[in-house]
C-alpha positions in Angstrom: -107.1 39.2 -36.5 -103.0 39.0 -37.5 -100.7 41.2 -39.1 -100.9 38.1 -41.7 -104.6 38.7 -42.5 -103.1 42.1 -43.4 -100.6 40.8 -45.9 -102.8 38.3 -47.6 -105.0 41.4 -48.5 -102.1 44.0 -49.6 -100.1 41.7 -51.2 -96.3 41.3 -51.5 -94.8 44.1 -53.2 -91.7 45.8 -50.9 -89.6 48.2 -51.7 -86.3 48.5 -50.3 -83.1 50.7 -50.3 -79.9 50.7 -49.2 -78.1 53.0 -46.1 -75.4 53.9 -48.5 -77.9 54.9 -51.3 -78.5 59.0 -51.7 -81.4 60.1 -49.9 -82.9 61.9 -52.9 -82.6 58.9 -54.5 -84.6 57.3 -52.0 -86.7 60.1 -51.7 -87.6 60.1 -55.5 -88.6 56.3 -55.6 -91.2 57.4 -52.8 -92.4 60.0 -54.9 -92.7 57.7 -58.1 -93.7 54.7 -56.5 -96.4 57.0 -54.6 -95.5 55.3 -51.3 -94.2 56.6 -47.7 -92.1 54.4 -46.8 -88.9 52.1 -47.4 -87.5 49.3 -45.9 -83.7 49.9 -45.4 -81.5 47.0 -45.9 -77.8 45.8 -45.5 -76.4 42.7 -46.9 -80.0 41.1 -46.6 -80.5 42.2 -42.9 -83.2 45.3 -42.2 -81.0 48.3 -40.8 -83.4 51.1 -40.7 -86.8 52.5 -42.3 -87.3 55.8 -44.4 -90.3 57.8 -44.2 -91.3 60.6 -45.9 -91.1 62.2 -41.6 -87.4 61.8 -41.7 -86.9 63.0 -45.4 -88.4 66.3 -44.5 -86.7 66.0 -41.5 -83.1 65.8 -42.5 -84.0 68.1 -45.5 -85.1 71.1 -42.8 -82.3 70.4 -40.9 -79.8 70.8 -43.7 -81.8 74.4 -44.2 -84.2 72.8 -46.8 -81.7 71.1 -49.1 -81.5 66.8 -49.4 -77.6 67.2 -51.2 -75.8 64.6 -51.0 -77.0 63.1 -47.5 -77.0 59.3 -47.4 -80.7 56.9 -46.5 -78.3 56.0 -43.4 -78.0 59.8 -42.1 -82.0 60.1 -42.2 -83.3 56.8 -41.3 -85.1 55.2 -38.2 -82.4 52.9 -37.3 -84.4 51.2 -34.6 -87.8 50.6 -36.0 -90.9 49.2 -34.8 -91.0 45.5 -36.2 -94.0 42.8 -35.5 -94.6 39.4 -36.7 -97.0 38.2 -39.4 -98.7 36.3 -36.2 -98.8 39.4 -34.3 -102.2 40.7 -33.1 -103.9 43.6 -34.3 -104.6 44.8 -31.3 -100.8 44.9 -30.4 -100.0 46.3 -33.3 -102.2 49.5 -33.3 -101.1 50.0 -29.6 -97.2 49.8 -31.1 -97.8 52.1 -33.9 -99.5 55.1 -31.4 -97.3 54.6 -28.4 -94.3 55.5 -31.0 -96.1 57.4 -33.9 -95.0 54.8 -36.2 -96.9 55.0 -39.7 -95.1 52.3 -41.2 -93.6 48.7 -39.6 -91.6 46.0 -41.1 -93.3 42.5 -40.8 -90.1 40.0 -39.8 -90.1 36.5 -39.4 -87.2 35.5 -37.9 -84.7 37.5 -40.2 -87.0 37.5 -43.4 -88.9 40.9 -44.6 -92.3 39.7 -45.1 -93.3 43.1 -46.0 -94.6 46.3 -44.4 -98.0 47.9 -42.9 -98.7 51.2 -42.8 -101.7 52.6 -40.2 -103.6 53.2 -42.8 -103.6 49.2 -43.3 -104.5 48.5 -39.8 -107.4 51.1 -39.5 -109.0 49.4 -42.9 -108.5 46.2 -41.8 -110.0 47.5 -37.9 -112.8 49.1 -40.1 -113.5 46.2 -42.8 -113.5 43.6 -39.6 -116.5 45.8 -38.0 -118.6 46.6 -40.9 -118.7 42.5 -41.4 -119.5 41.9 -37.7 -122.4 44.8 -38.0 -123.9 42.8 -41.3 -124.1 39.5 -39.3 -125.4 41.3 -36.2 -128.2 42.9 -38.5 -129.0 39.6 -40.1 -128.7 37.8 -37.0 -131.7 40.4 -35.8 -133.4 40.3 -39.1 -133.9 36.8 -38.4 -134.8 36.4 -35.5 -138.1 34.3 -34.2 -141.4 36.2 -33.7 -143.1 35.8 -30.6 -145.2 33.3 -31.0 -142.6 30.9 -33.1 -140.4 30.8 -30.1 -143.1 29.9 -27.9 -143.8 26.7 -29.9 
């Protein structure tokens, strides 16, 4: 399975922000949109991504106010990225080897959107329960004794 089978499923829908946008700005979005993540752009190319992890990070370390702190300040500038033909297998090691939540899909330099974990672990989980229904009918089906003697 590819990160492509993913985005077929979840659909297209990104949000982005800017680096020079205000991070409660950003932060608020999240909240409304009820997402965890945005994709952090700059003149069309991805600079960073924005989690809710380094929100409440950079609002702890300015001793638990946001202010006036820019997306740039808080963001992962060197996230995790795959391609929409990248394996699922790949993928899931990526996202635990770095704690990653959230990756940008890029082709070439085009956002294609963004999977979360949770998308991976459905799509892991979905992939199995289908393979366990044609295992059972496969079984269910199978010749009785004396028809696969004949």
């Amino acid at each position: 399975m590819k990160v492509a089978d993913i985005l077929r499923v979840k659909g297209s829908t990104l949000y982005t922000v800017q680096a020079d946008e205000p991070l409660a700005k950003a932060a608020s979005i999240m909240a409304e949109k009820d997402i965890g993540s945005l994709v952090v752009m700059e003149h069309g190319d991805l600079v960073g991504m924005l989690t809710f992890r380094e929100v409440i990070i950079c609002t702890v370390s300015n001793g638990g106010v946001i202010g006036n702190t820019l997306v740039r300040k808080a963001m992962d500038d060197a996230p995790l990225t795959c391609t929409s033909e990248t394996e699922l297998d790949e993928v899931r090691r990526m996202m635990l080897e770095r704690h990653a939540r959230y990756m940008p899909v890029m082709n070439q330099k085009m956002l294609m959107g963004v999977i979360s974990f949770y998308d991976v672990a459905k799509a892991v989980v979905d992939s199995q329960n289908f393979e366990n229904k044609m295992l059972k009918a496969y079984i269910r089906d199978w010749p009785a004794e004396e028809e696969a003697r004949d």
